[in-house]
N, C-alpha and C positions, 0 to 999 in steps of 0.2 A: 409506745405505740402498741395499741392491742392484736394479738396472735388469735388469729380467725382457720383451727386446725382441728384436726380431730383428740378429743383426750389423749395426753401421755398413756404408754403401758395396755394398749390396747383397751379400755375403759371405757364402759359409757358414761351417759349420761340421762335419767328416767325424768322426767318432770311428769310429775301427777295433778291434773286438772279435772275441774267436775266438767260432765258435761253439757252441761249451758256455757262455760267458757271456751271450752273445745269447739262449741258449734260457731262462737261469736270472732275467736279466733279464726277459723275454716272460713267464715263470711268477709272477716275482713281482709283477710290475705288476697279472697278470689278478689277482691273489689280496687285491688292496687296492684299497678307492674312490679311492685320490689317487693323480693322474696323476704325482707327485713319486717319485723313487726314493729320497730320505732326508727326509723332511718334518719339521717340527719337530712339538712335540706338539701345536701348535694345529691341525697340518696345513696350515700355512702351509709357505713357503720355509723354510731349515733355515741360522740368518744363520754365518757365519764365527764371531763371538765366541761364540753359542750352541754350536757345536759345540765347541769348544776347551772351553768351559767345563765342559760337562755332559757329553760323550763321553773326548774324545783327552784331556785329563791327567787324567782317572780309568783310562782302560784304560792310560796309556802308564806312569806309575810305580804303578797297582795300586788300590783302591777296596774297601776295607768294604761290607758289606754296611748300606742307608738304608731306612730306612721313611718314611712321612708320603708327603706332595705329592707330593716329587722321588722316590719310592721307586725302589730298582735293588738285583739280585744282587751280591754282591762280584763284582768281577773282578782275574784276578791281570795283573801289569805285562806288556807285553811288551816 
């Protein structure tokens, strides 16, 4: 289970972005309730195995088009 805390040992942390992605960030955050930039569907944190599972090896070798619960667009590989 992932730790959602501040760095060990008093620590930051800098992430350095250009600013057209700082702006595009800023736009989409205002444009959604959850403070999370990828959130899961429950709108919780977004865990590593959910992501693999249900994102990256659907877009990475390519995905049909699903309906039902999990519904999603096909997407082609990249």
């Amino acid at each position: 289970m992932p730790v959602f805390a501040p760095p060990k040992y008093g620590s930051e942390r800098t992430l350095v972005i250009p600013p057209f992605l700082a702006e595009l960030l800023e736009r989409h955050l205002e444009s959604h309730d959850n403070e999370r930039v990828f959130p899961a569907l429950s709108g919780g944190p977004l865990l590593t195995t959910d992501f693999h599972t249900y994102y990256w090896s659907p877009v990475r070798g390519g995905a049909e088009a699903r309906a039902g619960r999990y519904a999603r667009e096909a997407m082609k590989p990249v």
